[in-house]
VEXTIFI-855096 format. One record per residue (C-alpha): residue in three letters; y, x, z; residue number from 0. Coordinates in steps of 0.02 Angstrom, whole numbers, plus 50000, padded with zeros to 5 digits. Layout:
<nodes>
(node ala; (Y; X; Z); NUM) ...
</nodes>
This chain:
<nodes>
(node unk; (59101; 45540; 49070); 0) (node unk; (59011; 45692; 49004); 1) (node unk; (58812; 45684; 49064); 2) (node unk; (58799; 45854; 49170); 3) (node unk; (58663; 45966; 49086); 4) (node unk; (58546; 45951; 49214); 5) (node unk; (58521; 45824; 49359); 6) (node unk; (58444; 45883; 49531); 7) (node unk; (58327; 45747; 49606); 8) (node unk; (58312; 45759; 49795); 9) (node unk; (58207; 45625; 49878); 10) (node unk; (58187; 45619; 50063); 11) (node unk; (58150; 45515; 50214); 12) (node unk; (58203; 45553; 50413); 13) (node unk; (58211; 45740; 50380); 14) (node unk; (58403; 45766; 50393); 15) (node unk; (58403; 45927; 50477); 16) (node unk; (58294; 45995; 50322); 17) (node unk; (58419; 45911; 50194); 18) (node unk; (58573; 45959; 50258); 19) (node unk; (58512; 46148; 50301); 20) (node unk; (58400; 46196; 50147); 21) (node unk; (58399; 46070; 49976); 22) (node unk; (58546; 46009; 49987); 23) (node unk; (58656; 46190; 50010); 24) (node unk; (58548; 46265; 49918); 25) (node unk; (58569; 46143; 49765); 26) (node unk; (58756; 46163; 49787); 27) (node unk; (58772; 46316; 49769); 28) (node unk; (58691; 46338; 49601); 29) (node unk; (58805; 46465; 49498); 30) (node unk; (58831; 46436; 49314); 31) (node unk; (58749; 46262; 49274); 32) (node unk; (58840; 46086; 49252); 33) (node unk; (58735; 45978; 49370); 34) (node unk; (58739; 45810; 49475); 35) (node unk; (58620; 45799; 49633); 36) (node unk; (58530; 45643; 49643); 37) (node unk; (58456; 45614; 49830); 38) (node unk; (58323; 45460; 49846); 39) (node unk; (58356; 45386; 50024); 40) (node unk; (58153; 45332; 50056); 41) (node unk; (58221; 45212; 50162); 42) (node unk; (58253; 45332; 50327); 43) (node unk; (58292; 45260; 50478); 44) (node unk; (58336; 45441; 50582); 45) (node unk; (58537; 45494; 50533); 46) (node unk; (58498; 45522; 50349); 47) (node unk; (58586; 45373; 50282); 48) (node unk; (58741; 45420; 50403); 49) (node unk; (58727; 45576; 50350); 50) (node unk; (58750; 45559; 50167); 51) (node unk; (58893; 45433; 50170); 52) (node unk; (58996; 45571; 50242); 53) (node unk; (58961; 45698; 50083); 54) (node unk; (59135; 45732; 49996); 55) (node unk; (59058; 45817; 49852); 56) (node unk; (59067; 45723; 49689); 57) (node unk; (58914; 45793; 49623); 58) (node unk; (58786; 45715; 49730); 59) (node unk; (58746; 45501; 49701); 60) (node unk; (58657; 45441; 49851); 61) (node unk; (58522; 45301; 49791); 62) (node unk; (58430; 45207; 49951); 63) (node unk; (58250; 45138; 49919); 64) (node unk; (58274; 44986; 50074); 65) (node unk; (58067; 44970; 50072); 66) (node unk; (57969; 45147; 50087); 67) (node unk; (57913; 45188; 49929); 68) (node unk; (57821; 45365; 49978); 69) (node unk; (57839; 45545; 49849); 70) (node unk; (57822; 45503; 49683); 71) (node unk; (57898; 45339; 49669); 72) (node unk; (58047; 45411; 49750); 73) (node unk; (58068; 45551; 49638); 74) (node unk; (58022; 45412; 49502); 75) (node unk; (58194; 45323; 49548); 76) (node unk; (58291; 45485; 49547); 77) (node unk; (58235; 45501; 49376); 78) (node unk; (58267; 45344; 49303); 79) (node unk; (58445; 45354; 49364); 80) (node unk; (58467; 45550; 49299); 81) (node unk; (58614; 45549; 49174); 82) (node unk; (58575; 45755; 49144); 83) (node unk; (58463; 45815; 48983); 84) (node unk; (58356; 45911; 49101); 85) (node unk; (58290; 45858; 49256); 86) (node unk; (58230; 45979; 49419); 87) (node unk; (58147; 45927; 49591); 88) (node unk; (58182; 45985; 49735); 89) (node unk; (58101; 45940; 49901); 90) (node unk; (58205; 45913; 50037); 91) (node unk; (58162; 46065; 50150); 92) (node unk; (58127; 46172; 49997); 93) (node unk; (58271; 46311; 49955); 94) (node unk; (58339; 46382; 49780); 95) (node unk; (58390; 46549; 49734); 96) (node unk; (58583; 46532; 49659); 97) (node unk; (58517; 46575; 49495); 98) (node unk; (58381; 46488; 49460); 99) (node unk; (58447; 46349; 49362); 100) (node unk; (58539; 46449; 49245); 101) (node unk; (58391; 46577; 49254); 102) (node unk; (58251; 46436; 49178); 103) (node unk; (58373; 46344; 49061); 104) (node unk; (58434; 46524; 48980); 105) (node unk; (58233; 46542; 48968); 106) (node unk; (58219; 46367; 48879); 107) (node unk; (58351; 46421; 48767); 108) (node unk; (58270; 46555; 48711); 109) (node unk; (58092; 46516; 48737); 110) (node unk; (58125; 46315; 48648); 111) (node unk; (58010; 46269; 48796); 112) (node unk; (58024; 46089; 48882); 113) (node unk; (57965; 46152; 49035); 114) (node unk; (57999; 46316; 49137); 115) (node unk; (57926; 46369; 49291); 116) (node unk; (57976; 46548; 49409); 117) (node unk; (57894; 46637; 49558); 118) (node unk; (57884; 46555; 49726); 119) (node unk; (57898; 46643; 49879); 120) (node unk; (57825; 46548; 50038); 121) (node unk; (57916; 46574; 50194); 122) (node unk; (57911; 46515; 50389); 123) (node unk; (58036; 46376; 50462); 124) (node unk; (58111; 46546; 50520); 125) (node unk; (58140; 46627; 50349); 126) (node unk; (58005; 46753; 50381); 127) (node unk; (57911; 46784; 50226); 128) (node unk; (57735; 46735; 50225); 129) (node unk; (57662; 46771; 50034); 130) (node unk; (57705; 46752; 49860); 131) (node unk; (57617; 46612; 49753); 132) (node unk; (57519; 46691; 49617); 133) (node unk; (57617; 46697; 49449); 134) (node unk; (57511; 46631; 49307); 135) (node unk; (57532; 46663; 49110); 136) (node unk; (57569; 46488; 49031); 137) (node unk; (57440; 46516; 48899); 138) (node unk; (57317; 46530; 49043); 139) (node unk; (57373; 46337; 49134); 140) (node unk; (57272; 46241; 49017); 141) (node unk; (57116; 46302; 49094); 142) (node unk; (57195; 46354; 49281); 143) (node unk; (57263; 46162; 49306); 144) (node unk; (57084; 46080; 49286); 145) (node unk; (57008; 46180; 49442); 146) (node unk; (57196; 46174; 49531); 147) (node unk; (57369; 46153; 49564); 148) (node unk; (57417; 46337; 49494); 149) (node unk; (57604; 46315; 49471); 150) (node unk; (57690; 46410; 49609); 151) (node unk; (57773; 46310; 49722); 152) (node unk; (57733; 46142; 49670); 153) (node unk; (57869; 45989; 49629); 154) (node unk; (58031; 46107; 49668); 155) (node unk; (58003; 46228; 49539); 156) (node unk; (57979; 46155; 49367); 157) (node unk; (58136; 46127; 49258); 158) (node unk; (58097; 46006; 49128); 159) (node unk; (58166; 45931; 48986); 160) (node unk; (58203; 45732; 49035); 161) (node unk; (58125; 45661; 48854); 162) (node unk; (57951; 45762; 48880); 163) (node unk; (57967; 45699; 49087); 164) (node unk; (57990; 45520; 49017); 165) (node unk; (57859; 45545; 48874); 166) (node unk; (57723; 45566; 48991); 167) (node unk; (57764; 45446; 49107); 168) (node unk; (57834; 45518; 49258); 169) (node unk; (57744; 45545; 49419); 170) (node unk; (57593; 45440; 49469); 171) (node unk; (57653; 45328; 49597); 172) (node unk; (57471; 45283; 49660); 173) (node unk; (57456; 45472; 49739); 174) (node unk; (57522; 45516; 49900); 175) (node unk; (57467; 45718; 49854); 176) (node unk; (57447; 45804; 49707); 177) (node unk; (57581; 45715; 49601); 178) (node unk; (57674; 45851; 49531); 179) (node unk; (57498; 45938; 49492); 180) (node unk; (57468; 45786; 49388); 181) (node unk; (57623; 45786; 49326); 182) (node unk; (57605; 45960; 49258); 183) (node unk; (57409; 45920; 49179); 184) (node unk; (57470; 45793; 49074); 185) (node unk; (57626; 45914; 49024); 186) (node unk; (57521; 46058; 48970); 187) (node unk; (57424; 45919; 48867); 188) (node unk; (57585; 45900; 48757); 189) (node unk; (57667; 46096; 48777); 190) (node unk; (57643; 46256; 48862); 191) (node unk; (57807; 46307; 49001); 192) (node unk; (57876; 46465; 48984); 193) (node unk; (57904; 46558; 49162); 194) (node unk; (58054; 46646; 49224); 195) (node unk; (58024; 46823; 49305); 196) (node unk; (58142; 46782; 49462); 197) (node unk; (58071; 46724; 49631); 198) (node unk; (58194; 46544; 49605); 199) (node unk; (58106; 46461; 49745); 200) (node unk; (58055; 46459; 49946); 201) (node unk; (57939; 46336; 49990); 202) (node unk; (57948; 46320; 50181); 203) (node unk; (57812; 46281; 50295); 204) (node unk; (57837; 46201; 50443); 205) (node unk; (57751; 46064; 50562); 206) (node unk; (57835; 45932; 50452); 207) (node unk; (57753; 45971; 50322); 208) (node unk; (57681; 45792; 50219); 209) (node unk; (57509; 45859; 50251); 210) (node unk; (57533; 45875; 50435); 211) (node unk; (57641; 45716; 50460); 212) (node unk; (57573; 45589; 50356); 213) (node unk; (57390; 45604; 50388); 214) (node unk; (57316; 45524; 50215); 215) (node unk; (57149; 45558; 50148); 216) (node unk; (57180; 45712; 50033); 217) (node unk; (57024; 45683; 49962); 218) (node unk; (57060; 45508; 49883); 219) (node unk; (57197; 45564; 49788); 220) (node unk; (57116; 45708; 49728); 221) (node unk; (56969; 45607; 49675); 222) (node unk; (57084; 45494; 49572); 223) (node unk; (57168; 45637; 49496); 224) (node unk; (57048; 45739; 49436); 225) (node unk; (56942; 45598; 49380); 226) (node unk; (57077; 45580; 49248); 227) (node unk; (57009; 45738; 49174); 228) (node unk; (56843; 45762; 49222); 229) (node unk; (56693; 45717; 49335); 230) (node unk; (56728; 45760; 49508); 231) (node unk; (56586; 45875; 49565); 232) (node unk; (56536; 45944; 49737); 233) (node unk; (56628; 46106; 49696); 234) (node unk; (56787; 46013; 49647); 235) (node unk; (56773; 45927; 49824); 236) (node unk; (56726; 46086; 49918); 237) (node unk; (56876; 46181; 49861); 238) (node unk; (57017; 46040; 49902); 239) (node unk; (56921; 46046; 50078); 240) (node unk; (56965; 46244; 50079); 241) (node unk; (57139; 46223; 50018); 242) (node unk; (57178; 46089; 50149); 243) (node unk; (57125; 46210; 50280); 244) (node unk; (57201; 46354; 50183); 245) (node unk; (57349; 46238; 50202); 246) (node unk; (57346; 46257; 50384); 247) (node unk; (57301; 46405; 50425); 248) (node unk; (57473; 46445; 50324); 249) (node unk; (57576; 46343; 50442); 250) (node unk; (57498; 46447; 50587); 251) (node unk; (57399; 46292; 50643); 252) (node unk; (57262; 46392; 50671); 253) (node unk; (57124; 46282; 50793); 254) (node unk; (57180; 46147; 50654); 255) (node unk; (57120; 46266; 50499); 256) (node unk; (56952; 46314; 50597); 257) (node unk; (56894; 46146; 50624); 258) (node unk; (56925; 46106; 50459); 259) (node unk; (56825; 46263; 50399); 260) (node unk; (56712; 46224; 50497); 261) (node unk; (56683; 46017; 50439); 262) (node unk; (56689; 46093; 50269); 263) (node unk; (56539; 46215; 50322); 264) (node unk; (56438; 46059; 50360); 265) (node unk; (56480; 45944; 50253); 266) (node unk; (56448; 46079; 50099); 267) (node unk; (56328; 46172; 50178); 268) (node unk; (56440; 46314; 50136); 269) (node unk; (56401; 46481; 50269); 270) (node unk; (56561; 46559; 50211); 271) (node unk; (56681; 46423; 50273); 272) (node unk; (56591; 46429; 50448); 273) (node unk; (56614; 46621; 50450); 274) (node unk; (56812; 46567; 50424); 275) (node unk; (56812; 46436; 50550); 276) (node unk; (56772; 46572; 50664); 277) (node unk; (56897; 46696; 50608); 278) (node unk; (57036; 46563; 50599); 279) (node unk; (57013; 46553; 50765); 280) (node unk; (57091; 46745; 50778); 281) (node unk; (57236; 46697; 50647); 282) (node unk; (57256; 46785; 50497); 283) (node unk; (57183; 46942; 50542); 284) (node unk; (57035; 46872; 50623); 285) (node unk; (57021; 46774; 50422); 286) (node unk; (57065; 46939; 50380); 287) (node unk; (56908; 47003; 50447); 288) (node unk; (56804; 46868; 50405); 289) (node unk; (56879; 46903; 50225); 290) (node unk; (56803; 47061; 50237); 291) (node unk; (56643; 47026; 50323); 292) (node unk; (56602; 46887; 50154); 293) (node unk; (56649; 47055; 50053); 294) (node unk; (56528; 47145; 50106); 295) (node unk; (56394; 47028; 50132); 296) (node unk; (56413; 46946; 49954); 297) (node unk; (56529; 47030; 49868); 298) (node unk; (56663; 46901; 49843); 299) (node unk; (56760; 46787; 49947); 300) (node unk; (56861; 46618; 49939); 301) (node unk; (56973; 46686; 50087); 302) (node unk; (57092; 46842; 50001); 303) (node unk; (57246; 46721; 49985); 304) (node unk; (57239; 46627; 50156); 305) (node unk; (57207; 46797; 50255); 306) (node unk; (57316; 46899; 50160); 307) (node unk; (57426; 47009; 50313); 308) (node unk; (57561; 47104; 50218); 309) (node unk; (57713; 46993; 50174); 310) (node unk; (57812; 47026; 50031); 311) (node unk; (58001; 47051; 50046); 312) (node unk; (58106; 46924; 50081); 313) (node unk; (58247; 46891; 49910); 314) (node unk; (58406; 46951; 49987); 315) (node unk; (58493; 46764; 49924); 316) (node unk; (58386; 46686; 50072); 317) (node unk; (58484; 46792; 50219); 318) (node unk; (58598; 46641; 50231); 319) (node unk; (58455; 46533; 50297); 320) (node unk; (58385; 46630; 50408); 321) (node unk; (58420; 46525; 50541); 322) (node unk; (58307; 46376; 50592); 323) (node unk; (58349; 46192; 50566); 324) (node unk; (58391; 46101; 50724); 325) (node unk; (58385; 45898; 50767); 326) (node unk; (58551; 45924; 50853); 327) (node unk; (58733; 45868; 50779); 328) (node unk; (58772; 46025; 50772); 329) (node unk; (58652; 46080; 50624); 330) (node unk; (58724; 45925; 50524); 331) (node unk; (58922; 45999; 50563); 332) (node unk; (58848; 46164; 50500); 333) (node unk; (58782; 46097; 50369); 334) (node unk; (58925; 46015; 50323); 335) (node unk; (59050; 46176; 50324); 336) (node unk; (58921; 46287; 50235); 337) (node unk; (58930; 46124; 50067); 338) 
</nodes>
């Protein structure tokens, strides 16, 4: 059997209704690109399992991890069982544009890159755009990656070659956060990405989000990641405190994202996050105004992305999934008919 030219590694666990309505469709429907979809079963116990079994399309292998095995490991086993030269990520409530695989491997082509990374767009569970990840040069990561995770929109994004994935030594199965943005430190140690123009991926925030579910200490794995590189300092520890609020205030859980300002304001002394706590309390135009108010007082602030009010456009090749998942058979039959 001919290997396809690029294999699609799902993993997921208990979040059917996200599989079978976003990845999953959305890795179908890639136009232009031999591929095979591999989906890790993390050992769910919901209707996932059922679920799969009743997949007709040749192009996706189901592999089931019987013990939990958490992110990275996962996406480890996907990758080890990846027959395709190239590999790509995808999280399971994550979505693709219908181009973007043929989009980043034309770039590779042309570019002789191993890795290729596009724009991100971040949406609602609703489809409703929320804000566009920055976009940074590649010659600019080798710097960017040491103070944070600057490739938009994280693990299902990159396209990258399966050697250079393999020569580095996949993803870091000790980290529960962070893995593809240690994943992508030790990449830019061997060779710079080249980026696609497109916006080739919606990240989706929702309450199921792994930093809302799973409840681990952020801070440990960021510790153990960065230490890799550097010393972790104060400053390094302040700003994962910010993002993880950031990180909330962006799913709209807003008395969530001001007590976490505000814990950061105390525990780093820092008078800017406990002007945020307060505005998070408004949602994003009261941390709009408190954005503003740091402006003025200081001249800078840490707060332009998370209060940022005017959305961009929503790609027209996300109208199809407009609609939000359900728990109900129904999404699953939907689902089904759209594959």
């Amino acid at each position: 059997m001919t290997p396809p030219e690029v294999s699609v590694v799902i993993p997921t666990r208990n979040r059917w209704s996200l599989l079978s309505t976003n990845a999953l469709p959305s890795a179908l429907a890639q136009e232009g690109v031999d591929l095979e979809i591999v989906v890790v079963d993390d050992a769910s116990d919901d209707y996932t399992a059922t679920g799969l079994t009743k997949l007709r399309d040749t192009r996706i292998r189901v592999l089931r991890n019987e013990v939990r095995r958490n992110l990275p490991a996962a996406r480890n086993v996907g990758a080890a069982a990846a027959r395709g030269a190239w590999l790509a990520f995808l999280d399971d409530d994550d979505i693709w544009s219908p181009s973007k695989l043929r989009a980043q491997l034309d770039v590779a082509a042309e570019s002789g890159a191993s890795w290729v990374y596009g724009r991100c767009i971040v949406v609602d569970e609703r489809m409703r755009p929320i804000e566009l990840h920055p976009f940074p040069d590649p010659e600019d990561l080798p710097v960017l990656l040491l103070g944070g995770n600057h490739v938009p929109g994280g693990g299902s994004n990159v396209v990258v070659r399966a050697e250079a994935f393999r020569s580095v030594g996949g993803f870091d199965e000790e980290l529960r956060y962070f893995e593809d943005w240690d994943l992508w430190l030790r990449l830019v140690q061997r060779t710079l990405p080249a980026t696609c123009p497109d916006v080739v991926v919606a990240r989706v925030e929702h309450g199921k989000n792994m930093l809302f579910r799973d409840g681990a200490d952020v801070h440990v794995d960021f510790a153990r990641l960065l230490g890799k590189q550097s010393r972790v300092t104060d400053a390094h520890r302040l700003a994962v405190a910010e993002w993880a609020a950031h990180e909330h205030m962006r799913a709209g859980h807003t008395l969530r994202a001001s007590a976490l300002y505000a814990r950061t304001a105390l525990g780093h002394r820092s008078a800017g996050n406990l002007v945020a706590a307060v505005g998070a309390l408004f949602g994003r135009r009261g941390l709009a105004a408190a954005s503003s108010l740091l402006l003025a007082a200081r001249g800078s602030t840490h707060l332009e992305e998370a209060a940022r009010q005017v959305p961009p456009s929503l790609p027209a090749w996300l109208s199809s999934y407009t609609s939000a998942p359900t728990e109900d058979a129904g999404s699953e039959l939907r689902a089904t008919r759209r594959m």
